[in-house]
PAZAPA-4460 file (N, C-alpha, C; in steps of 0.05 Angstrom, whole numbers, plus 32768, in hexadecimal, padded with zeros to 4 digits):
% residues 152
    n_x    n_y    n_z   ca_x   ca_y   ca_z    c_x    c_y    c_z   seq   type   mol
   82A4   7C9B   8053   828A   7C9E   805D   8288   7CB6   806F     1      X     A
   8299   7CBB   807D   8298   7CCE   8097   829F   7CEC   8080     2      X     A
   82A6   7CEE   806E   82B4   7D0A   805A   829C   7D09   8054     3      X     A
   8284   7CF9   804A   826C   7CFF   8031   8255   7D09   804E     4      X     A
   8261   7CFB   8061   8249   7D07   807A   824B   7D21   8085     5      X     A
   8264   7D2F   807E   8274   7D4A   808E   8261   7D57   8079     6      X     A
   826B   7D48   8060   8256   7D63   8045   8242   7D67   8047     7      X     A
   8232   7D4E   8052   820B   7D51   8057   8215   7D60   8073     8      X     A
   821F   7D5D   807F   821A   7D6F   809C   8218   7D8F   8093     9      X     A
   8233   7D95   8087   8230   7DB1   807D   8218   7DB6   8072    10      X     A
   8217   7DA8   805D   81F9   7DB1   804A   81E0   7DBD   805D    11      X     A
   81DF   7DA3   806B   81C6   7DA1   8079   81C2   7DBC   808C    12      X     A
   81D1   7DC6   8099   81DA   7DD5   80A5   81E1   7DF9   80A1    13      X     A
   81E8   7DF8   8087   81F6   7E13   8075   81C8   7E15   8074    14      X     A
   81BE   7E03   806A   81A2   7E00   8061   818E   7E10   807B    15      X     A
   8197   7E04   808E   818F   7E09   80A3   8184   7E24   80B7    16      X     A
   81A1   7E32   80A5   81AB   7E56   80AF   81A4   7E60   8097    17      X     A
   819D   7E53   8080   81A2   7E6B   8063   8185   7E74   805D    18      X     A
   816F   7E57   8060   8158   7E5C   805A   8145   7E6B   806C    19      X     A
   814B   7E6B   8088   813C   7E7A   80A0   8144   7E95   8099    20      X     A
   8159   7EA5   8090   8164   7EBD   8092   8155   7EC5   8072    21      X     A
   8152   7EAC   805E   8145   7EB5   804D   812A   7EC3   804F    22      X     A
   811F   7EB0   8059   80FD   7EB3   805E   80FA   7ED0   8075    23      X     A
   8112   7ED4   8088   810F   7EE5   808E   810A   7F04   8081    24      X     A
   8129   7EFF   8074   812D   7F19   8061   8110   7F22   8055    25      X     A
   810C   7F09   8044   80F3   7F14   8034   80D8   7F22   804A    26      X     A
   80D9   7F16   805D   80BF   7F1B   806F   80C7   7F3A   807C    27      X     A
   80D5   7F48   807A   80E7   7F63   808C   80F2   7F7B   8074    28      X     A
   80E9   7F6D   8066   80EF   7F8D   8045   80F8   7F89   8034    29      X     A
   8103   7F6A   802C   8119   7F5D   8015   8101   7F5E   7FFD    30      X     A
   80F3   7F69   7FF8   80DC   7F69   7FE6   80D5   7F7C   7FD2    31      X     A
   80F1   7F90   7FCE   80F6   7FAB   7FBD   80D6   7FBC   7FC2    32      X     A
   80C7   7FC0   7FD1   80AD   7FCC   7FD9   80C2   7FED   7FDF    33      X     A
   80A5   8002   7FDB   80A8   8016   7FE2   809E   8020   8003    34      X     A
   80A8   8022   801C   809C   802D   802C   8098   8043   802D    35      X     A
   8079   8044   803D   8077   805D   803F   8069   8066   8058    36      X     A
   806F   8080   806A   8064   807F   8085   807E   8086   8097    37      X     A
   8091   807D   8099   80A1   8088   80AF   80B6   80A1   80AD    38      X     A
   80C0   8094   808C   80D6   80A8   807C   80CB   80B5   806A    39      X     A
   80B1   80A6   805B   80AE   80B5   8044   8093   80BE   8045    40      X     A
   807F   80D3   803B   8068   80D2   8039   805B   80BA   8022    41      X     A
   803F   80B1   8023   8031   80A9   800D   8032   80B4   7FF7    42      X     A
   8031   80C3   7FED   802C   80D1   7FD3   804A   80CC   7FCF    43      X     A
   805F   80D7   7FD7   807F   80DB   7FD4   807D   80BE   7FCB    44      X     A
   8073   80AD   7FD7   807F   808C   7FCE   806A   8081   7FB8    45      X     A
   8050   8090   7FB0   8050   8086   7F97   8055   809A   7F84    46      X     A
   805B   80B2   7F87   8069   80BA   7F6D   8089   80B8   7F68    47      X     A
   8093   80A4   7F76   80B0   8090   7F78   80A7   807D   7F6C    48      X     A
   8092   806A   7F67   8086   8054   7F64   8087   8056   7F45    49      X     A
   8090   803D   7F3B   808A   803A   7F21   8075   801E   7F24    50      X     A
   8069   8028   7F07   804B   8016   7F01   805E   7FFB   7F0E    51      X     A
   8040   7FEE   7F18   803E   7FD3   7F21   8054   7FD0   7F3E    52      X     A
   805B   7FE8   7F47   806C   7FE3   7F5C   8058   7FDB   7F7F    53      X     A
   8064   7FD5   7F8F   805D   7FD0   7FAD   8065   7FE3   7FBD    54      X     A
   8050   7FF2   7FCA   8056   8012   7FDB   8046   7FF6   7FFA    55      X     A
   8057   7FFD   800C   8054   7FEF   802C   8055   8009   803E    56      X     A
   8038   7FFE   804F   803A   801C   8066   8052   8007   8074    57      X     A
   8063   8019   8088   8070   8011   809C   8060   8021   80B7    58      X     A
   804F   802C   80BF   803D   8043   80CE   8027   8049   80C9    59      X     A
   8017   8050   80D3   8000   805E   80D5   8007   807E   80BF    60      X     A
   7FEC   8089   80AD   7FF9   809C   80A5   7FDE   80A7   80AB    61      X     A
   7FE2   80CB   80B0   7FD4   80D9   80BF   7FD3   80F1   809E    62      X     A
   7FC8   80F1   8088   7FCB   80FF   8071   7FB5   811E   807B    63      X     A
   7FCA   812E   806C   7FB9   8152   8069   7FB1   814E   8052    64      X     A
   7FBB   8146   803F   7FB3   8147   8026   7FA8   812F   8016    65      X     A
   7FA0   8133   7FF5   7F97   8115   7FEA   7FAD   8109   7FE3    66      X     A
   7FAC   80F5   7FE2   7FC4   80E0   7FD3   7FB6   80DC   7FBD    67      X     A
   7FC3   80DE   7FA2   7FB9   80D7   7F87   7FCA   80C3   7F7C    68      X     A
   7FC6   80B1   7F68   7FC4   809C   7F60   7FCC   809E   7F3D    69      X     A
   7FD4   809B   7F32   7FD7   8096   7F19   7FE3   8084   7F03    70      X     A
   7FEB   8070   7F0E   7FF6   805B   7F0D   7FEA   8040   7F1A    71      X     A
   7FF5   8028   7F15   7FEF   8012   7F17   8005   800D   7F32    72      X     A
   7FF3   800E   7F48   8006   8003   7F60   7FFB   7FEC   7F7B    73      X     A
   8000   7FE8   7F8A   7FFB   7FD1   7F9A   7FFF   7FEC   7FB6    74      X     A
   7FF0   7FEA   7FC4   7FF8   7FFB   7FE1   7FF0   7FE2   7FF5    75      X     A
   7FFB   7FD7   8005   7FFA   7FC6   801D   7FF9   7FD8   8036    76      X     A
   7FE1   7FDF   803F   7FE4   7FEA   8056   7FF2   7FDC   8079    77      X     A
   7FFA   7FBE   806F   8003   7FB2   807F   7FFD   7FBD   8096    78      X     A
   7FDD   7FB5   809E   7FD3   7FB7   80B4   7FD3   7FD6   80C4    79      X     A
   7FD7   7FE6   80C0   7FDD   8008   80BE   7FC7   8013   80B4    80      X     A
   7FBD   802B   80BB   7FA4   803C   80B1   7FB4   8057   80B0    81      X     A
   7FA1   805B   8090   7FA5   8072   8081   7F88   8084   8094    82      X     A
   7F8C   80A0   8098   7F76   80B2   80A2   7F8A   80C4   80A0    83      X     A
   7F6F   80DD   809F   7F72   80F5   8096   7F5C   810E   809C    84      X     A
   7F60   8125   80A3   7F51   8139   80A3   7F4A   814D   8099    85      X     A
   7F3D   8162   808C   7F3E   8178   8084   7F44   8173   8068    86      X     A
   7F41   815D   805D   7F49   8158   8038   7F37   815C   802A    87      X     A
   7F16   8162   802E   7F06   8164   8017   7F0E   8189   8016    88      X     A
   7F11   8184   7FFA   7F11   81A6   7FE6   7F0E   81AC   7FD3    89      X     A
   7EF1   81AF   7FCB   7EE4   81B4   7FB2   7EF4   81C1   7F9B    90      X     A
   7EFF   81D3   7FA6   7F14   81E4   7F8F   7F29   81D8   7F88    91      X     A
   7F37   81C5   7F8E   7F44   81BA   7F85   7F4A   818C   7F83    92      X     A
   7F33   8193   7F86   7F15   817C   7F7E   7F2B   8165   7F88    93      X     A
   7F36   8169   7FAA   7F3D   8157   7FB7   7F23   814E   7FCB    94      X     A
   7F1C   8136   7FCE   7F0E   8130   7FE2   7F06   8110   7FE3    95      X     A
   7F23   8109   7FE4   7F23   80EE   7FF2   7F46   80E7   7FFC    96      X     A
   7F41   80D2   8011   7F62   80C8   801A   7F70   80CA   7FF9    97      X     A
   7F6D   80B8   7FEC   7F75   80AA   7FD7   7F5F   80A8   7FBE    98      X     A
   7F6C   80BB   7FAF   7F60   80C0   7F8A   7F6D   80AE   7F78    99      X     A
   7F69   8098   7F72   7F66   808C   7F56   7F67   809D   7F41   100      X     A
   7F76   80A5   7F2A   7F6A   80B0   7F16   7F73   80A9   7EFF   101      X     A
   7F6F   80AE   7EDF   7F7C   80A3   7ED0   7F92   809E   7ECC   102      X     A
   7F91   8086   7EB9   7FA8   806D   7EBD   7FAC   8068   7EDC   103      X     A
   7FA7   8069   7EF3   7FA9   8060   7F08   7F97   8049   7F13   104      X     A
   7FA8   802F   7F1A   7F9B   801A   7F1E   7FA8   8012   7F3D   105      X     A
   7F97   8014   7F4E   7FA0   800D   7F6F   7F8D   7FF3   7F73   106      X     A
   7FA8   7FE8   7F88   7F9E   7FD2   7F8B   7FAD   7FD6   7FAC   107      X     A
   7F92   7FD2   7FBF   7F96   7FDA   7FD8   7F8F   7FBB   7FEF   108      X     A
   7F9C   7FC0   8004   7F91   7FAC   8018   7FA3   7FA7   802D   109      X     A
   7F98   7F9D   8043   7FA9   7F9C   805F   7FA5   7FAE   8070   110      X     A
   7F96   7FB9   8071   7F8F   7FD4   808C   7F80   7FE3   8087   111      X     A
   7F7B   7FFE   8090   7F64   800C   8092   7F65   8026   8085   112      X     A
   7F4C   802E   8078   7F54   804E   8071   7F38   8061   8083   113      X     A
   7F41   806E   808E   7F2E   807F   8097   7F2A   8097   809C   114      X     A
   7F17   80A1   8088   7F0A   80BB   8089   7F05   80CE   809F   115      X     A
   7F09   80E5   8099   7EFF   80F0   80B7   7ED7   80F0   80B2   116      X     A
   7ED1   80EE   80CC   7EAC   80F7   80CB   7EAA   8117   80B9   117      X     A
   7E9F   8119   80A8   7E92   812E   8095   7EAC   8135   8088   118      X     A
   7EBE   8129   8084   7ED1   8134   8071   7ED3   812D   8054   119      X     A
   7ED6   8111   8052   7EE8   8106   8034   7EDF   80E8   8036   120      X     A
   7EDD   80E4   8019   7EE5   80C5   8011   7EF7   80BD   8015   121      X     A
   7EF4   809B   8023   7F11   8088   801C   7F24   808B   800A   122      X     A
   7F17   807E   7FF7   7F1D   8081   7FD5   7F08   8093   7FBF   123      X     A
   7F10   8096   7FA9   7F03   80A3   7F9A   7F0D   8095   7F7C   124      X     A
   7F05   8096   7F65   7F08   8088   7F52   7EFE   80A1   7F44   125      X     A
   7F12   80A8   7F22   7F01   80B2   7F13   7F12   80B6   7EFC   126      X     A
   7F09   80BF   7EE7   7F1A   80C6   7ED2   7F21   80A5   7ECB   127      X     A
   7F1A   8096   7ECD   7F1D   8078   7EC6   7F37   8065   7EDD   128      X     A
   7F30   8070   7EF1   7F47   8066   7F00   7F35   8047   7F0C   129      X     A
   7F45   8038   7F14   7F3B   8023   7F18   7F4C   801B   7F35   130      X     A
   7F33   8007   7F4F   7F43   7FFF   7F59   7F39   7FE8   7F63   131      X     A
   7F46   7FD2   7F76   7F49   7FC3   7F78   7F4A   7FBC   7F9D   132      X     A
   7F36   7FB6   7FA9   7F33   7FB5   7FCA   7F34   7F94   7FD4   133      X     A
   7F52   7F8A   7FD9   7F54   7F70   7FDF   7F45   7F6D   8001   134      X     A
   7F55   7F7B   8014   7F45   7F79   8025   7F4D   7F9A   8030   135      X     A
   7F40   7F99   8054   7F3E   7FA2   8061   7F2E   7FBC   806A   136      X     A
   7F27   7FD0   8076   7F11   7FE1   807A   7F14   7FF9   8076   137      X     A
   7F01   8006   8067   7EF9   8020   8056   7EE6   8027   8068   138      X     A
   7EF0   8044   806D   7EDD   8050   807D   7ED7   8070   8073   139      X     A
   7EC0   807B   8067   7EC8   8090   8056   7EAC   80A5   8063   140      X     A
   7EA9   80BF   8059   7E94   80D0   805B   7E88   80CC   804B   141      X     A
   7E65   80C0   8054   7E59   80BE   8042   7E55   809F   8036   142      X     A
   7E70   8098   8024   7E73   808B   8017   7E8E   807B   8018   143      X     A
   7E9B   8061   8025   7EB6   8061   8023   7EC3   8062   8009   144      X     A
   7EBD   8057   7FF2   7EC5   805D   7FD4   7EAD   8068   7FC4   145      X     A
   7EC5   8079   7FB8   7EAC   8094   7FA0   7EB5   808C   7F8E   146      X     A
   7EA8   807B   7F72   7EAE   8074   7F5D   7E9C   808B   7F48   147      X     A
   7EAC   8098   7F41   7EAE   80AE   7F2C   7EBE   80A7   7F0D   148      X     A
   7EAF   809B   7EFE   7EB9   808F   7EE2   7EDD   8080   7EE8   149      X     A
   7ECC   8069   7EF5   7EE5   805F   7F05   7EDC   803C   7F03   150      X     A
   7EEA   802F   7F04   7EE4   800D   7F0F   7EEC   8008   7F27   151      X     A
   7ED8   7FFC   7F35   7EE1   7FEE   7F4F   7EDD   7FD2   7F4E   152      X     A
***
């Protein structure tokens, strides 16, 4: 009786330390996601990104340029805001944080994107890009999303 109770003790126990460190892991990066913001830029981590992958801000990102989109990805801004200045440019028909464009399917939420006053769109959609706004706040010039032969 006292040998079959040592085994539930371990069990119970080994259970005790294995599953907390589990739930941890997963909650702290065990989740094969791409970050992006401290090491890597946005754009750098979705053109790393293969379709259907998970890009995580770890930071606030402060963008000069557009981030474009062409693929099917998930961005979690995990509570972090995307903003940016000086990005609308007709000549090279950037003028938003983040372009959707074909074959590109985003699927965004968890924090903020914001526009500078008279600069740029949030988002922009076109060429059949499609996206997908679970939560959180769009703040754009004008317009926070420009759907340009795009689905929202």
């Amino acid at each position: 009786m006292k040998k079959n109770f040592k085994h539930i003790l371990c069990i119970a126990l080994v259970c005790c330390f294995v599953l907390p460190c589990a739930i941890l892991l997963s909650a702290c990066g065990g989740d094969n996601a791409i970050y992006a913001g401290k090491n890597m830029t946005l754009q750098e981590a979705v053109n790393q990104a293969e379709a259907g992958s998970l890009i995580k801000l770890d930071s606030d990102i402060e963008l000069d340029a557009q981030v474009n989109v062409d693929k099917k990805i998930t961005i979690d801004l995990c509570g972090h805001k995307i903003s940016g200045e000086d990005i609308w440019n007709a000549s090279t028909r950037e003028w938003s944080l983040i372009s959707v464009k074909e074959n590109g399917e985003l699927t965004i939420k968890n924090g903020t994107l914001e526009a500078a006053e008279n600069d740029c769109y949030a988002i922009d959609l076109r060429d059949g890009g499609k996206c997908i706004i679970e939560s959180g706040n769009y703040i754009g010039n004008v317009h926070a999303v420009y759907v340009h032969a795009g689905e929202l």
